[in-house]
N, C-alpha and C positions, 0 to 999 in steps of 0.2 A: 504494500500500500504506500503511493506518497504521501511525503508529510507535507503538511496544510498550514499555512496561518491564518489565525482570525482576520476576517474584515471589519470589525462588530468597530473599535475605536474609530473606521474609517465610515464606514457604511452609517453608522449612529452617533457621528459628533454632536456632543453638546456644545462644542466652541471650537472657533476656527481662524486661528492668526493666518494675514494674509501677507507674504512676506515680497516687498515689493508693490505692493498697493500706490497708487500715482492718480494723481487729479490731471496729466496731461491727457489729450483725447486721443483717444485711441489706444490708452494703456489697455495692456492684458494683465495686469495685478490690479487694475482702477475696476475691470468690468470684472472680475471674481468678487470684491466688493460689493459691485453694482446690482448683481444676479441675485447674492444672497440678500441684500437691503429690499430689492424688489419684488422677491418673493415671499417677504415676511419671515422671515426665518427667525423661529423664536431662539436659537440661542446669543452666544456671545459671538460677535465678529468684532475679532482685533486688527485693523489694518495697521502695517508695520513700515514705516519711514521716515527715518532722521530728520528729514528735510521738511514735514509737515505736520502741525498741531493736528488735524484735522480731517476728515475725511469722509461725505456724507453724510455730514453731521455725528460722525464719530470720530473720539478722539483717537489719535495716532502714538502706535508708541516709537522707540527710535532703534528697538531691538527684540528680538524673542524674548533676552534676556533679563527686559525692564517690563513685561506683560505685567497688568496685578494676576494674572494665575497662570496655571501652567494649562494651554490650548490641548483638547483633544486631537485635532489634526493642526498642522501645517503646510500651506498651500504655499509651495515658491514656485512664484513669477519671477524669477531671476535668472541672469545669462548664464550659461556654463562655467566661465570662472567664478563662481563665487557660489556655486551648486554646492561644493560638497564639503567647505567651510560652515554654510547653514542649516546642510543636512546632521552634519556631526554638532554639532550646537543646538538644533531638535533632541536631538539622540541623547545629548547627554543631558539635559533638560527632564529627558523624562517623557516627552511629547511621543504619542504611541502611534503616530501614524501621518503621512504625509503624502503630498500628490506632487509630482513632480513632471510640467507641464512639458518643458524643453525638450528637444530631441539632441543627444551630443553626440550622434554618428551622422547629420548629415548639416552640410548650409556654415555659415558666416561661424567662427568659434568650434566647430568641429573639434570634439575631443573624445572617440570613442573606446579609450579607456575611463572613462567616467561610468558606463553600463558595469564592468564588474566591480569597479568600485564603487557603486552603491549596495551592489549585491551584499558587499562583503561586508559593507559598514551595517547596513538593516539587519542582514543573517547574525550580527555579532550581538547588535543590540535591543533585538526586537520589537524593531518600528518595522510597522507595515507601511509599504511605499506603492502607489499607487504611478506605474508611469516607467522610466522616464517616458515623454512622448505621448501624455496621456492628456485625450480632451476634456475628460473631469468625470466628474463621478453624482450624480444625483438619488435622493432619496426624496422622493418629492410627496410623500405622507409628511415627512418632516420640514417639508420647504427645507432641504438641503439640497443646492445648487452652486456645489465647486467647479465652475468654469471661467474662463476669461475670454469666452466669444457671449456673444448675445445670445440670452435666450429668454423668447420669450414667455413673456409672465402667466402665470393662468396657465399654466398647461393642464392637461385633465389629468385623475390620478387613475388610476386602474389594479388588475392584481397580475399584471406579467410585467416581470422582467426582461432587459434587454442586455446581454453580457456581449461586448462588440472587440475585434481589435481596428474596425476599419472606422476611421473618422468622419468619413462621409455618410456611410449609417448610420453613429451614432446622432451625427447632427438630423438629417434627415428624417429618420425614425421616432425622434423622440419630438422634433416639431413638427408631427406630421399634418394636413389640414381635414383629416376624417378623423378624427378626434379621436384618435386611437389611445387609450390610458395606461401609464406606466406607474410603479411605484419605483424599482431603482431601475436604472441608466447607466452603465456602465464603461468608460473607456479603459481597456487593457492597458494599452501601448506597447510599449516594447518590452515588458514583465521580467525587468529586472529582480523584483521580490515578488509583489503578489500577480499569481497568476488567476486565468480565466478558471480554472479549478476550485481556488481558492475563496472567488466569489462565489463560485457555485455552493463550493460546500455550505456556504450560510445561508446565502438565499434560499435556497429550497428547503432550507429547516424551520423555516415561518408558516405558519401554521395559516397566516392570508395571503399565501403567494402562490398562484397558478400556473401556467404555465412559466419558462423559464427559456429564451429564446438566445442562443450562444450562436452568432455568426465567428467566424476563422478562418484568418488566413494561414494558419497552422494546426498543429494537433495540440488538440485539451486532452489532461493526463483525467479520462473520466474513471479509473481507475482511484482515485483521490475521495468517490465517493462513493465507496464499499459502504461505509458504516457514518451514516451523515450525522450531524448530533440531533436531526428532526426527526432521528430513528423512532424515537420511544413515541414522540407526538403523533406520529406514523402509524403506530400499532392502530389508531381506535380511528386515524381519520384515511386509511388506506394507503396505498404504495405510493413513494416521491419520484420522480424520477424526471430527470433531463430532457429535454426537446434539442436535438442537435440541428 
């Protein structure tokens, strides 16, 4: 059997520092801000910038390190150099999980030794990393909407999920205009730590989640979900099981 990490800190944050947060336009740390202020999202969003008090009418800290609490996730909108100084600074923080939007094997800053060196840093300290390369991650029962492209507000909610590595489905699918209902949204990316597995194993242990819909452009270890932890809920509400 593979071994699995939880998504639960990622997939169910109660708070969520946005590291790179920017009032210029067209920021992608400004609109992960934007997304969750827009959707209501009842927990804490900390946006993180030296350079600004302020931010959506929330205030800004200048560090992970100055938050007043310690963030369920952390979202860096930040270039490749400075990726894995923030990541290790989550990590030792205590911060149990992160999305990590940039891609560092292709484009401007290309550093694709940064892929196993996240591996290595997450696998040591057990932050679940959502990414590198990942369009973000939604749980939209909770108005949680970690992205930094637009999306729009109001989406419907539903009981299937969507586990994707390709970005164009993820965007597409989730704003689709036949009002089709999701509850999580998921971008793999390039699954340096959590895989398409990974999510799975938790998703389908929800006891309101119905189908479970896994597009790939490679192979899910579905082997990862012998013994899902929605076994026992399983027993009295009948078999779980994957849509590939």
């Amino acid at each position: 059997m593979v071994d699995v990490m939880s998504t639960s800190a990622l997939l169910n944050a109660k708070s969520v520092a946005v590291v790179g947060a920017s009032d210029k336009p067209g920021s992608f740390g400004g609109q992960v801000v934007r997304n969750l202020v827009d959707f209501g999202y009842a927990g804490d969003i900390y946006p993180v910038n030296p350079r600004l008090s302020s931010l959506f009418d929330l205030p800004c800290s200048a560090s992970l390190e100055s938050l007043p609490e310690r963030p369920d996730c952390a979202a860096l909108a930040v270039s490749n150099q400075h990726l894995m100084a923030l990541l290790a600074q989550a990590a030792a923080l205590g911060i149990p999980s992160a999305v990590v939007f940039g891609d560092p094997t292709v484009g401007d800053g290309r550093a694709p030794e940064l892929q196993s060196q996240i591996t290595a840093l997450a696998k040591k300290q057990a932050i679940a990393v959502c990414g590198p390369n990942a369009m973000g991650v939604y749980n939209l029962r909770e108005k949680l909407v970690i992205s930094g492209y637009p999306v729009r507000p109001g989406l419907p909610i539903g009981k299937v999920s969507l586990i994707t590595h390709s970005g164009t489905v993820f965007d597409a699918m989730s704003q689709n205009n036949r009002d089709v209902g999701f509850n999580y949204v998921i971008s793999c990316g390039n699954e340096a730590v959590l895989t398409a597995a990974d999510y799975l194993y938790d998703v389908i242990a929800e006891v309101d989640v119905n189908p479970v819909r896994v597009l790939s452009t490679g192979t899910v270890a579905l082997d990862a979900l012998i013994v899902p932890k929605g076994a026992e809920a399983a027993k009295s509400g009948g078999e779980h099981g994957p849509n590939t």
